[in-house]
C-alpha positions, -999 to +999 in steps of 0.1 A: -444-666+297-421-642+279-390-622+291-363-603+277-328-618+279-298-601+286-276-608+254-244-605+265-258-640+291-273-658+264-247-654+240-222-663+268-237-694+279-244-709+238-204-698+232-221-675+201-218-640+193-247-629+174-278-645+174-281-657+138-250-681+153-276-689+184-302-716+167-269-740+153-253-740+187-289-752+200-291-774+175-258-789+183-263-793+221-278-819+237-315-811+243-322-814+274-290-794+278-301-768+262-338-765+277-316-767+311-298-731+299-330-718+286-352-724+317-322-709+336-320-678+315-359-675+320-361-679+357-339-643+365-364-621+346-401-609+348-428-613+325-425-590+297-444-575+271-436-579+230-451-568+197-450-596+174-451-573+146-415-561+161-398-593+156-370-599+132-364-632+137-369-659+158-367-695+164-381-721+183-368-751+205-388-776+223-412-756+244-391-726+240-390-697+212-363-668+207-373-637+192-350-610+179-369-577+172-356-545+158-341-530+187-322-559+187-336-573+222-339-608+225-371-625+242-376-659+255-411-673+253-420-708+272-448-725+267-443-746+301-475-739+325-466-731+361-486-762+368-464-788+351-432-776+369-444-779+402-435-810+427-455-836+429-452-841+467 
């Protein structure tokens, strides 16, 4: 699934200001921490449509990748099927 993320939230929530400061304050964080904040961010937005040839960066963490394109909008792709968050009862 991939959605666009407002930056102003994401940059808010890390305590960063660009997004080249972004993948250190990941790194830094506890991991499941971090994947908490990310599956937040992704659960207010819809599915969303990007050109990977429009990318300028990105990075990846865990089931989750950031992409920065040219417009400077930032993405969040999971890999985490709908299946595998579901309860078991």
């Amino acid at each position: 699934m991939l959605t666009q993320i407002n930056k102003a939230l994401l940059f808010t929530t890390f305590g960063v200001e660009d997004f080249n400061s972004l993948e250190q304050s990941v790194d830094n964080m506890a991991p499941s921490l971090a994947e908490y904040y990310l599956a937040d961010l992704c659960s207010f937005n819809e599915n969303n449509y990007l050109n990977k040839k429009d990318i300028e960066k990105s990075f990846s963490f865990g089931e989750y990748t950031l992409y920065l394109d040219y417009n400077e909008d930032i993405y969040l792709e999971t890999d985490l099927n709908e299946e595998e968050t579901t309860s078991l009862w």
